[in-house]
C-alpha positions as CSV (number, residue, x, y, z in Angstrom):
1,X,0.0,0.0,0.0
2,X,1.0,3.7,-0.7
3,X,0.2,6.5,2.0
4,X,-0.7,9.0,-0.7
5,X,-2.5,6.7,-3.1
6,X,-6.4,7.4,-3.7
7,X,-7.0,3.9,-4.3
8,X,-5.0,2.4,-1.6
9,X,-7.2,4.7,1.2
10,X,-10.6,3.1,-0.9
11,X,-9.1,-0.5,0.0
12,X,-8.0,0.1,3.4
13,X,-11.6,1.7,3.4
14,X,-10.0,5.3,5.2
15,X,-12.2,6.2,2.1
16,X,-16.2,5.7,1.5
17,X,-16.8,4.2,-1.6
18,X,-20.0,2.1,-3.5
19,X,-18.4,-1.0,-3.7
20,X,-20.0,-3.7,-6.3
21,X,-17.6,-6.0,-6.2
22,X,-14.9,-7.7,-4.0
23,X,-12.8,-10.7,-3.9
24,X,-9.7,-11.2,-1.4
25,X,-7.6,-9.5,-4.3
26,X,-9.4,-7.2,-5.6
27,X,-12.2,-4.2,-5.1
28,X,-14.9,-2.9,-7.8
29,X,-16.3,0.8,-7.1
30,X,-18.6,2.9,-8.7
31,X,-16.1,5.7,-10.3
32,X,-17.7,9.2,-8.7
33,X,-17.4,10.8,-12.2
34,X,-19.0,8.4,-14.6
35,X,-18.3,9.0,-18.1
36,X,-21.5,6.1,-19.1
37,X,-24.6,4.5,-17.0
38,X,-22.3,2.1,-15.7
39,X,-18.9,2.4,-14.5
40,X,-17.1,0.8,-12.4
41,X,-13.9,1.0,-11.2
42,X,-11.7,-2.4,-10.5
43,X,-8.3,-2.3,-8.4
44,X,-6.0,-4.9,-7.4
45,X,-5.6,-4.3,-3.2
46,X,-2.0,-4.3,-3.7
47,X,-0.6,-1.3,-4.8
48,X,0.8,-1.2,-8.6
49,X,1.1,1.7,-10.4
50,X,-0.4,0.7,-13.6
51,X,-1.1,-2.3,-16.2
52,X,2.0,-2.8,-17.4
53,X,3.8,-2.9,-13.9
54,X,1.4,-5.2,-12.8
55,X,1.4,-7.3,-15.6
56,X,4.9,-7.7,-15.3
57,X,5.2,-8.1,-11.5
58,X,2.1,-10.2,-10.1
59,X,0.7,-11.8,-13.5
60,X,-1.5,-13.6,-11.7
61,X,-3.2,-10.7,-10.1
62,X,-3.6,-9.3,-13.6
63,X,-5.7,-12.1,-14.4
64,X,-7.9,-12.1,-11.5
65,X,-8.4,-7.9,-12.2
66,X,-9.8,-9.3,-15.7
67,X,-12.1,-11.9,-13.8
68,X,-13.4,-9.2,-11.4
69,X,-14.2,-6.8,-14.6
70,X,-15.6,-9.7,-16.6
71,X,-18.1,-10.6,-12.8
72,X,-18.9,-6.9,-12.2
73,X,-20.2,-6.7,-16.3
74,X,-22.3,-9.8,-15.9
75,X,-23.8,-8.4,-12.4
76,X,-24.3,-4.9,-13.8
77,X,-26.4,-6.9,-16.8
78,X,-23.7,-5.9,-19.4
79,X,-22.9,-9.1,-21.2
80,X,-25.7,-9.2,-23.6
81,X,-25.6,-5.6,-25.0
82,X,-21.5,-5.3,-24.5
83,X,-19.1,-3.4,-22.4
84,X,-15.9,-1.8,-22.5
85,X,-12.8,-3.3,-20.4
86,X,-10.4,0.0,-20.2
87,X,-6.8,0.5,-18.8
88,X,-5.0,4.5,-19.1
89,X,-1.6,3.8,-18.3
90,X,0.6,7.2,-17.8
91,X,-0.8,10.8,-18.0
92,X,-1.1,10.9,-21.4
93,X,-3.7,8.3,-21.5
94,X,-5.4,10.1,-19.1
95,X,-4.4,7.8,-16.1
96,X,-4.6,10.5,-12.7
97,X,-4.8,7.6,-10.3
98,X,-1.1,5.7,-10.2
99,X,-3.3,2.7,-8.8
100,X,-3.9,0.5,-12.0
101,X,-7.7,-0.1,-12.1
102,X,-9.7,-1.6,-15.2
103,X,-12.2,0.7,-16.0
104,X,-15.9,-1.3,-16.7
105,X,-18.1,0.9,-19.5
106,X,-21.8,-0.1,-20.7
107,X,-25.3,0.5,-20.3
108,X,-25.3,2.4,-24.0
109,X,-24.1,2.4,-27.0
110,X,-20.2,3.5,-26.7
111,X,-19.0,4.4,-29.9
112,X,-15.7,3.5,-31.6
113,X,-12.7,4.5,-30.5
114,X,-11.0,8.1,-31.4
């Protein structure tokens, strides 16, 4: 865990948040400033800084960051119309939060990508 990190307060739960979703590993949140009907924010507990860090160092916990997406879709009622899985890695992508965390889109259509 990181003092300063947003995230890390959320899963140590110093921060209120409307949790979906949790598993021992992982913890899905509503994001406060929802950019569709549904979206939902999933982090690992442990602290890693974004996708590609995590990827590289806890594989594993990757995978189960996927799963949590792909449970918090099906529970939202997303699988049949489709969702959008999305990771901003560095502050170009728009990543503010140095927490990875799988954004989970639906609810309408979302367009292609720009």
């Amino acid at each position: 865990m990181s003092a300063d990190c947003l995230f890390c307060k959320i899963v140590a739960g110093e921060i209120p948040a409307d949790v979906v979703h949790e598993t021992e590993t992982t913890l899905a949140f509503r994001d406060i400033d929802p950019k569709a009907p549904v979206h939902v924010l999933v982090v690992p507990r442990a602290h890693h800084p974004n996708v590609a860090a995590l990827a590289a160092g806890a594989p594993g916990l990757a995978a189960e960051v996927l799963a949590t997406a792909a449970a918090v879709a099906e529970a939202e009622g997303l699988t049949g119309s489709g969702y959008r899985t999305l990771f901003n890695t560095g502050p170009d992508a728009g990543q503010t939060v140095f927490h990875v965390h799988a954004h989970v889109l639906g609810g309408h259509p979302l367009g292609g990508m720009a």
